[in-house]
DRENZAVEX-559287 format. One record per residue: x, y, z of N, C-alpha, C, O, CB in turn. Coordinates in steps of 0.1 Angstrom, whole numbers, padded with zeros to 4 digits, always signed. Glycine has a CB too. Layout:
<nodes>
XYZXYZXYZXYZXYZ...
</nodes>
This chain:
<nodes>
+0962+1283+0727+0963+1268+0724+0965+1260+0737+0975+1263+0744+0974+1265+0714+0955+1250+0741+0955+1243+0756+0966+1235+0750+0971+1234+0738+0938+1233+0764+0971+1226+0765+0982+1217+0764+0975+1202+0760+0965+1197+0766+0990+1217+0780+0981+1197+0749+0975+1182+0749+0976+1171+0765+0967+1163+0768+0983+1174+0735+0986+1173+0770+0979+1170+0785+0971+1172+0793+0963+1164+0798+0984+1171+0790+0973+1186+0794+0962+1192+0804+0949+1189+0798+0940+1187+0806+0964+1209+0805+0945+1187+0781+0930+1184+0780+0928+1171+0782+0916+1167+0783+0923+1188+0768+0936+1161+0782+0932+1149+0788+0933+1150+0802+0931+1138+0806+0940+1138+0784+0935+1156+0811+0934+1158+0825+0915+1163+0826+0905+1160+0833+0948+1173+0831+0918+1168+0816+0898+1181+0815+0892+1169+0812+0880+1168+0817+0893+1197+0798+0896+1162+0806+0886+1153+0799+0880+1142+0803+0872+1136+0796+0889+1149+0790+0887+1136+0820+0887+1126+0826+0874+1120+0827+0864+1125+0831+0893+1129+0837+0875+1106+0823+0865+1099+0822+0859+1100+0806+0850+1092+0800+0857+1105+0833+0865+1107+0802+0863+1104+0785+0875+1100+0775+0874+1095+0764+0858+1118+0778+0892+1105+0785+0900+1107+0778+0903+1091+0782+0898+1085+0791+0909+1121+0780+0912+1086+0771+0918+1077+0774+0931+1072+0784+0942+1069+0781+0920+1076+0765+0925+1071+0797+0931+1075+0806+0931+1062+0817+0921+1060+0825+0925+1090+0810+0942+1054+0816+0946+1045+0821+0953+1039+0838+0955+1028+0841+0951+1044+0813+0954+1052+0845+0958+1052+0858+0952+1066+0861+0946+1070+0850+0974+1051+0860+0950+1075+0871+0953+1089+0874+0950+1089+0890+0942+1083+0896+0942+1098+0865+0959+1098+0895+0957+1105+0915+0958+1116+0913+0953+1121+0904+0969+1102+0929+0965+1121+0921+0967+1133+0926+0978+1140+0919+0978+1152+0918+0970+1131+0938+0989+1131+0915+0999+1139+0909+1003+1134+0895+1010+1142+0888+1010+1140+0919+1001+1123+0892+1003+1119+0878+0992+1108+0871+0985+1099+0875+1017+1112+0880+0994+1113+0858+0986+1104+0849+0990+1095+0840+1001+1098+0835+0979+1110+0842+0986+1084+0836+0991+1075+0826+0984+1071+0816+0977+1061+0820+0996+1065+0831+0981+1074+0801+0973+1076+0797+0977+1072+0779+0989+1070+0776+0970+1088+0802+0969+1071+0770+0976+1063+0756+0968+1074+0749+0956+1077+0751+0972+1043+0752+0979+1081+0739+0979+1091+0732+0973+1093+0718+0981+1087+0711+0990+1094+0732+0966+1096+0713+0960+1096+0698+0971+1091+0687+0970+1082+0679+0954+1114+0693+0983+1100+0690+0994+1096+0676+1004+1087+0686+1007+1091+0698+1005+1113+0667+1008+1076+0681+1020+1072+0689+1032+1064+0676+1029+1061+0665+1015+1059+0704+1044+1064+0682+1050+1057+0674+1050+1041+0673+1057+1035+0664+1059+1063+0676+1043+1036+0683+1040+1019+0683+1030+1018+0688+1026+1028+0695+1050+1009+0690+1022+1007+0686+1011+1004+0691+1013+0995+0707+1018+0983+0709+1004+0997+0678+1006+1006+0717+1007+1001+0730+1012+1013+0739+1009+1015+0751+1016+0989+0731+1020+1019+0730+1026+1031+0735+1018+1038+0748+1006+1040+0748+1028+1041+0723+1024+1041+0755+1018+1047+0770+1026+1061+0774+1038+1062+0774+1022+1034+0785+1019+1071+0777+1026+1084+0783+1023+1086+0801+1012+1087+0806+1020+1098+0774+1036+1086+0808+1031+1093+0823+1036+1105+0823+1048+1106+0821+1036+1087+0837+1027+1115+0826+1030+1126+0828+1024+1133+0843+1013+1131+0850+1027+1131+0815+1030+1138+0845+1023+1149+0858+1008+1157+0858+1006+1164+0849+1032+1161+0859+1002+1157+0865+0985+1159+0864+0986+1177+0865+0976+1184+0861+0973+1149+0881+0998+1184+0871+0998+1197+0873+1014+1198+0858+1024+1192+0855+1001+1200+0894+1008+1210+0854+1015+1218+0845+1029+1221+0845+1031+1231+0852+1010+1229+0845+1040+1215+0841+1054+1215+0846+1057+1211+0828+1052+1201+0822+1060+1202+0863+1065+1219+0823+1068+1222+0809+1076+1213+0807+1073+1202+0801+1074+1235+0805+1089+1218+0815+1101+1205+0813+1104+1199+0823+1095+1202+0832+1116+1208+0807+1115+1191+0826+1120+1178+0834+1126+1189+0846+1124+1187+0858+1134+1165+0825+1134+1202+0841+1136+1207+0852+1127+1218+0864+1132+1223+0874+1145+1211+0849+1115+1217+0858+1104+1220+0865+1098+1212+0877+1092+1216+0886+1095+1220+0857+1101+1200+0875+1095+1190+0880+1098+1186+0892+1108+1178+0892+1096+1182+0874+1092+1188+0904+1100+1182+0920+1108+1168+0916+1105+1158+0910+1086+1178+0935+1117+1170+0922+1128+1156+0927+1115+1146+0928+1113+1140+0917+1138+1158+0947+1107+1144+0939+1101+1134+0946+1087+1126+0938+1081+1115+0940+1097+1140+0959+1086+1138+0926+1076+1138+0918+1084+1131+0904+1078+1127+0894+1070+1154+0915+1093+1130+0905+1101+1128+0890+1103+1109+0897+1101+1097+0893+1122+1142+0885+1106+1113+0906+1108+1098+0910+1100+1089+0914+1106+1078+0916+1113+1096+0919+1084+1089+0916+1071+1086+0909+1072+1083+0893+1073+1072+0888+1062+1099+0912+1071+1092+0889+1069+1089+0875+1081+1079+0871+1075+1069+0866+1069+1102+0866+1093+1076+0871+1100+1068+0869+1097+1054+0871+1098+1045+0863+1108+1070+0874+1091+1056+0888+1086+1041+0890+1077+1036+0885+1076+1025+0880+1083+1037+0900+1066+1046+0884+1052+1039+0873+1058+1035+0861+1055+1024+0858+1039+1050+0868+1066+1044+0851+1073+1037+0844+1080+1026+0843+1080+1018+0834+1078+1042+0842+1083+1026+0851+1091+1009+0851+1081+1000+0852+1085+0989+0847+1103+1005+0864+1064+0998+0861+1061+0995+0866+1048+0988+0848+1045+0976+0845+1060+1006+0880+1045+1002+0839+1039+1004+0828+1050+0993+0820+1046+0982+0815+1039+1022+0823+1064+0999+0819+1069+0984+0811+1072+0972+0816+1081+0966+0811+1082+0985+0804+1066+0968+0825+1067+0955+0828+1054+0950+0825+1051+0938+0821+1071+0952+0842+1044+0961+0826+1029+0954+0820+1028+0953+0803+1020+0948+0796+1014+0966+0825+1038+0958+0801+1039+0957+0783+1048+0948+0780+1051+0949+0768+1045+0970+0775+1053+0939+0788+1062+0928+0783+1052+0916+0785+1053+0906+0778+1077+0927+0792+1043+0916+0796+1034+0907+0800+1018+0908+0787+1015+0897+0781+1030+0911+0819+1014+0917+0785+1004+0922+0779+1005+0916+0765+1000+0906+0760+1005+0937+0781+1015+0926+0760+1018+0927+0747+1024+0917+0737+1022+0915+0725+1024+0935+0746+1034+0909+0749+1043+0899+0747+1053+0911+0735+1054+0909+0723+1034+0883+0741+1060+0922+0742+1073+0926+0735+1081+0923+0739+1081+0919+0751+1075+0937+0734+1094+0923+0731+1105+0921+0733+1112+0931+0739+1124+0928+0740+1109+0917+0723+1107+0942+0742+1116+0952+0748+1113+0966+0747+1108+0969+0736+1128+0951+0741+1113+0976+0755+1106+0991+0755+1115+0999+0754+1127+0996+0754+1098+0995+0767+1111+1015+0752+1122+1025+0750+1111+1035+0761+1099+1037+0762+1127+1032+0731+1124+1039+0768+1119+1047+0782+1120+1063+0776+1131+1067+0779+1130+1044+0799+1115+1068+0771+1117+1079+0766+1113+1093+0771+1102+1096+0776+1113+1076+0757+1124+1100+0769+1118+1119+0778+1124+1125+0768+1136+1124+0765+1126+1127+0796+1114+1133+0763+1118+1144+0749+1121+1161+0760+1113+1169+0767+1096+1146+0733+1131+1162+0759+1130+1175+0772+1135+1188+0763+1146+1191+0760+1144+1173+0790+1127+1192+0761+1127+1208+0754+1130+1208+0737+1136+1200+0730+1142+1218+0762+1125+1222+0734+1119+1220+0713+1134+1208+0708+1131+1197+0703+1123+1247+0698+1148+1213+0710+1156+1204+0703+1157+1192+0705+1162+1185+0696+1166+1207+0703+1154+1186+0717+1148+1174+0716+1141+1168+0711+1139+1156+0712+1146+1172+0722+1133+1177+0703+1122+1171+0694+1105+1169+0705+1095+1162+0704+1129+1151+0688+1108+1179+0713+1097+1179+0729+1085+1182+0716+1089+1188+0706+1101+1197+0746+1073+1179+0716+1065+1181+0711+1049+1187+0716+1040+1192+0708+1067+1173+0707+1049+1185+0727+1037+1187+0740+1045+1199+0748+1058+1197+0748+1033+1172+0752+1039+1210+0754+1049+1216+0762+1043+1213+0772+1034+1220+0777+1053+1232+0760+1046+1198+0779+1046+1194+0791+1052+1186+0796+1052+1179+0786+1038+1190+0794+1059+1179+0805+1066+1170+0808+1059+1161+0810+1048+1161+0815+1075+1171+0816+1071+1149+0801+1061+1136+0794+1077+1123+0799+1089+1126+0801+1055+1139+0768+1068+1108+0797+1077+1101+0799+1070+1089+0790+1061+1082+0795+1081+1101+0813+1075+1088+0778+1070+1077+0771+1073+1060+0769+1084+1055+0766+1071+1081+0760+1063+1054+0771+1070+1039+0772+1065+1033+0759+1053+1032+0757+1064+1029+0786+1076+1029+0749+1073+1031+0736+1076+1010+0737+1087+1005+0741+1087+1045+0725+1066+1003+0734+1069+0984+0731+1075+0985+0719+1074+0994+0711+1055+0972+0730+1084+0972+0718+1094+0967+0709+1096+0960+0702+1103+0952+0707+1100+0965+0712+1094+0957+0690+1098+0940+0690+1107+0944+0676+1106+0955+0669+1083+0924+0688+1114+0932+0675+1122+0933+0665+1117+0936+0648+1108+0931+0642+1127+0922+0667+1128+0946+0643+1124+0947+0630+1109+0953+0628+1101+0949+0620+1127+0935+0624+1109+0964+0640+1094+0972+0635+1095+0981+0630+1084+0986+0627+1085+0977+0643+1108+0991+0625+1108+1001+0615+1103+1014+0628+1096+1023+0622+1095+0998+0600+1105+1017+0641+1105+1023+0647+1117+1034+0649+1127+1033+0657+1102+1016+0654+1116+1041+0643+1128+1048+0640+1133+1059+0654+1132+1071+0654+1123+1057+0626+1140+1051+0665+1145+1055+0674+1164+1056+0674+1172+1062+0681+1139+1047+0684+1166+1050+0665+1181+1047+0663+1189+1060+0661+1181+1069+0658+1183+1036+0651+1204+1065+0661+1210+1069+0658+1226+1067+0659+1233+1063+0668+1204+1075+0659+1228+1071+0647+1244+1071+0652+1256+1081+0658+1257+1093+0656+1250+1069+0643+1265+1072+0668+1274+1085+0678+1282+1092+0667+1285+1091+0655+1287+1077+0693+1285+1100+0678+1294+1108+0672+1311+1107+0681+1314+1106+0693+1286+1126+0671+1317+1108+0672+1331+1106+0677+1337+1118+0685+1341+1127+0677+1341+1102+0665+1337+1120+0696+1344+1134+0703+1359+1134+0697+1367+1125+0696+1344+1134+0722+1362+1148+0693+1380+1150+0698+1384+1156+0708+1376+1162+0716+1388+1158+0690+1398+1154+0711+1401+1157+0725+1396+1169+0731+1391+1168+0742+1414+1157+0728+1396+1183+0723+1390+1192+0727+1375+1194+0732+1373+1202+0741+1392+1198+0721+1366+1187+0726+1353+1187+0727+1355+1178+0735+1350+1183+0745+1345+1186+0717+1359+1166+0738+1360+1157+0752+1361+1169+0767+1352+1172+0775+1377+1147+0752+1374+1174+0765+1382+1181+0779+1371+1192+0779+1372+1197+0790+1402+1187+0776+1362+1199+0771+1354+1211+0771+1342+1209+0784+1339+1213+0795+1346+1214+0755+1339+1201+0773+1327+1188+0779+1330+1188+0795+1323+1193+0803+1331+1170+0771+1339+1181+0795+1343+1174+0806+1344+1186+0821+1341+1186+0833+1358+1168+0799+1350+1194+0812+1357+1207+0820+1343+1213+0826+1340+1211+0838+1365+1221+0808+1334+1220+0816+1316+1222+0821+1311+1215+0830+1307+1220+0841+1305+1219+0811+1311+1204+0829+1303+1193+0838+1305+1192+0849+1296+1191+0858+1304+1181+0835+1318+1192+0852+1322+1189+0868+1328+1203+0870+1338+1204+0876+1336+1175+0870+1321+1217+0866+1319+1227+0875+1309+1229+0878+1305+1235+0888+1323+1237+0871+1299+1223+0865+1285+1221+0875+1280+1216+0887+1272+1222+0895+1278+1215+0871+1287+1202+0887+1288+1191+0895+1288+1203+0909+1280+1208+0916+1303+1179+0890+1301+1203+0906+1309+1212+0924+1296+1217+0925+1287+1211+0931+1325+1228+0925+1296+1231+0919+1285+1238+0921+1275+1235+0927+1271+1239+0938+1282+1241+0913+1267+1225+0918+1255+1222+0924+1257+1216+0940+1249+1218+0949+1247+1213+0914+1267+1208+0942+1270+1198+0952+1270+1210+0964+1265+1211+0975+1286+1187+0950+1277+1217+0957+1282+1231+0971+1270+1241+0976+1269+1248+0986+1295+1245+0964+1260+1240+0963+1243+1251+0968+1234+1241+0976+1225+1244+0983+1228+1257+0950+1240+1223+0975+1230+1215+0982+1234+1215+0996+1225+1215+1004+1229+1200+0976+1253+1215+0999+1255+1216+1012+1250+1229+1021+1245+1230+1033+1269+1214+1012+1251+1238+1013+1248+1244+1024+1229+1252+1026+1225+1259+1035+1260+1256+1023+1224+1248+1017+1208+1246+1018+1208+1235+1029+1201+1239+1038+1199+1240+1002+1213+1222+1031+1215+1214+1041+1217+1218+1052+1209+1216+1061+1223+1208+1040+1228+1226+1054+1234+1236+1063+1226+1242+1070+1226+1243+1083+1241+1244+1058+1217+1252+1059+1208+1259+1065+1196+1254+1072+1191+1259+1082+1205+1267+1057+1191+1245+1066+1183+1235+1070+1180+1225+1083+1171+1220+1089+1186+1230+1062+1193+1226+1083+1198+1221+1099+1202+1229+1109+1208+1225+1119+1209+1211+1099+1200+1239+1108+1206+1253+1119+1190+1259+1122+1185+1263+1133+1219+1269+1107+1184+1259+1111+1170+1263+1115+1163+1251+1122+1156+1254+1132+1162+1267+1101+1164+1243+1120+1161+1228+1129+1162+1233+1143+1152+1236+1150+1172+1214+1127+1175+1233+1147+1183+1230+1158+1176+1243+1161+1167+1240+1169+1200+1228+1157+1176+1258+1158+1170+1268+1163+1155+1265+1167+1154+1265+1179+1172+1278+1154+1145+1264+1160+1133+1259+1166+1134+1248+1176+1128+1251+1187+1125+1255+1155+1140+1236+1176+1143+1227+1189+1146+1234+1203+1141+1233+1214+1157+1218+1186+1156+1245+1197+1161+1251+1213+1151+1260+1219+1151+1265+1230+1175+1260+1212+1142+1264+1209+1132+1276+1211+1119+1268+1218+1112+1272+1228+1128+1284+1193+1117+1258+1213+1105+1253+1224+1107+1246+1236+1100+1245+1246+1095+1245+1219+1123+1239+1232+1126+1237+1250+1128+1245+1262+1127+1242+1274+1137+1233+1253+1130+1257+1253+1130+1267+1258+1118+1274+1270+1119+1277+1282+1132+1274+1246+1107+1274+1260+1092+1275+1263+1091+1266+1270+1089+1267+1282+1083+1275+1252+1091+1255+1265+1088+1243+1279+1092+1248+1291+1084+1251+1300+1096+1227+1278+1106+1249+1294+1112+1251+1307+1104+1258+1314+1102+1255+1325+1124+1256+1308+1098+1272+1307+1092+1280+1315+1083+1279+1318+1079+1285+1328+1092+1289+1313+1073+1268+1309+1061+1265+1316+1064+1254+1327+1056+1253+1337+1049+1260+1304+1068+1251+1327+1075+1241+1340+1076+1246+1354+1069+1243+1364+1091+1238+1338+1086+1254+1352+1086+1269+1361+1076+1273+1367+1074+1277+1379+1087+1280+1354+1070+1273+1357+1059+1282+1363+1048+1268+1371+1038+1270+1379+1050+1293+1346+1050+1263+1370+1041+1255+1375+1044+1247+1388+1037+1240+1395+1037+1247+1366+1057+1249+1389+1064+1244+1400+1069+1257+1410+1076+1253+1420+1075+1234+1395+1067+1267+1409+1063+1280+1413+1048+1280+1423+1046+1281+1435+1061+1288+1399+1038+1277+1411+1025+1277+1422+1021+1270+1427+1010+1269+1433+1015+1280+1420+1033+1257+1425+1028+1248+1435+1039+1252+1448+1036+1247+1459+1027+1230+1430+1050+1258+1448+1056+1264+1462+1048+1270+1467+1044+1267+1478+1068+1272+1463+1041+1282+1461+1033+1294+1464+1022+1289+1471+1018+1298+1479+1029+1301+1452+1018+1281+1471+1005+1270+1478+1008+1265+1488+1000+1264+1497+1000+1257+1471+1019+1262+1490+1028+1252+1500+1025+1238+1497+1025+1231+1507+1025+1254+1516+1023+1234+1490+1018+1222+1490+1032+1212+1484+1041+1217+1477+1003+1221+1479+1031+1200+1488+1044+1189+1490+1054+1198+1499+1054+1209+1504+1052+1182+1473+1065+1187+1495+1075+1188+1501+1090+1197+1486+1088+1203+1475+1078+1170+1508+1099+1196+1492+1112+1200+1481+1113+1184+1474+1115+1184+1461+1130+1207+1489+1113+1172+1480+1116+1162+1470+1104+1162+1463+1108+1165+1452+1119+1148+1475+1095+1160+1462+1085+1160+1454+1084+1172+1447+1082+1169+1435+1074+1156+1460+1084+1183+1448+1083+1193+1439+1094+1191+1428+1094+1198+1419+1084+1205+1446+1103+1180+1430+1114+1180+1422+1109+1169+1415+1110+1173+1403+1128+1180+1428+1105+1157+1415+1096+1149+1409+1087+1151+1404+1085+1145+1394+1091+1143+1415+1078+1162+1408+1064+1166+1402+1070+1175+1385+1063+1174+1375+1053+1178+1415+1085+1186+1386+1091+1190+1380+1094+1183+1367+1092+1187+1356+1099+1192+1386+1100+1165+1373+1105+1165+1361+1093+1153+1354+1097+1148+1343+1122+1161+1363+1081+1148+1360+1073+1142+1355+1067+1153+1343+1064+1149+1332+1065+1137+1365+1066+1167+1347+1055+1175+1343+1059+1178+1329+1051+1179+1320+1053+1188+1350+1076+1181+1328+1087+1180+1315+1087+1169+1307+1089+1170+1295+1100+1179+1319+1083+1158+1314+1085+1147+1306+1072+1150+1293+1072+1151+1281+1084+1132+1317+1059+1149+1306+1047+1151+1299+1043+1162+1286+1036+1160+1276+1040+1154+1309+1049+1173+1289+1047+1188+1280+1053+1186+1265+1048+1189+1254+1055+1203+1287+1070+1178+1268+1076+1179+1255+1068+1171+1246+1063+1160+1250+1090+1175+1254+1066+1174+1237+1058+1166+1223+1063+1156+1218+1075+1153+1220+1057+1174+1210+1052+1146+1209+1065+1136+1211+1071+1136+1200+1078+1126+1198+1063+1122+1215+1069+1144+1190+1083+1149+1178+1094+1154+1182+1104+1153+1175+1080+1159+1168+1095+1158+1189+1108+1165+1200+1115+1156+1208+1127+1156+1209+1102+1175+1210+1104+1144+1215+1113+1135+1219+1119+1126+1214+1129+1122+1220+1110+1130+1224+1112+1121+1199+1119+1118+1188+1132+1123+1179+1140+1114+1175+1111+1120+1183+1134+1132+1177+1142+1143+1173+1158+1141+1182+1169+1139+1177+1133+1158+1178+1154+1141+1197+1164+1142+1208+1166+1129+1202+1177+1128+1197+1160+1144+1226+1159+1118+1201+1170+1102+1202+1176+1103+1191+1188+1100+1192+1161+1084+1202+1174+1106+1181+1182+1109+1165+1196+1106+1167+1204+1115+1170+1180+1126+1159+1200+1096+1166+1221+1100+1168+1226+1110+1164+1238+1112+1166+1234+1092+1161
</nodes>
């Protein structure tokens, strides 16, 4: 059974398909729960929300916001529901990650509503307790992916200054070996030649505070 996304991706140019690039589509769905309703979803196969790159999720957000502002102008609604069904108990119904922009207006029998539920203190403090061991957690796999991230930096930096120097060297070598200039100028010609070789992402990099 294909993904009802993915065959509107196949179908392009037939499917009802209202934006599309490289990485996301925006597109109006056969069944919807209001009329106007719009889906952005990702043009490549990613099930749920936690599939989905950081940088890519934050794309789709903005087209979203971008989709309900054309549905307040368009439609003349009173108001949208930003919606992400993320996995079967959510009521996920596509196994693709989807972001629905559902228009509004009063008293349409759109049945998005529900009612809270009252925590007790235990289910509060449980709750509570889970979350912010996640929190650390995650905060503590990001520092030091950071960590690592920046040590491998700094190692490649030192590794081609490295290389530079020696091609330097070496070139201020055969020009002793020649006899040609003097010692001040060989020390000039030295540090012009350095200036020239480093790349200029590297010289970039160095000004970084």
């Amino acid at each position: 059974m294909k993904c009802e996304y993915c065959e509107i991706v196949e179908r392009e140019g037939k499917a009802p398909i209202l934006y599309i690039d490289e990485e996301l589509v925006v597109a109006i769905k056969d069944k919807v729960m209001a009329p106007g309703q719009i889906t952005i979803f990702p043009r490549k196969h990613y099930t749920i929300l936690e599939m989905v790159p950081e940088l890519l999720i934050a794309k789709c957000s903005v087209v979203a916001n971008k989709v309900s502002m054309a549905l307040f102008e368009s439609l003349g609604c009173q108001g949208t529901n930003i919606l992400i069904s993320n996995g079967l108990a959510s009521g996920q119904s596509v196994p693709h990650f989807g972001i629905e922009v559902i228009p509004r207006i009063e008293e349409d029998k759109v049945g998005l509503t529900w009612e809270g539920k009252q925590l007790n203190d235990d289910e509060f403090e449980m709750t509570m307790r889970a979350l912010v061991e996640d929190v650390k957690k995650a905060q503590a796999e990001k520092a030091k992916k950071v960590e690592k991230e920046t040590a491998a930096d700094a190692a490649a930096a030192n590794s081609e200054s490295a290389v530079l120097g020696k091609d330097v060297k070496v070139v201020d070598d055969s020009s002793r070996k020649s006899g040609e200039g003097k010692a001040s100028g060989e020390a000039v010609t030295k540090a012009k030649t350095k200036s020239q070789a480093v790349p200029p992402l590297v010289r970039n990099i160095r000004r970084i505070p």
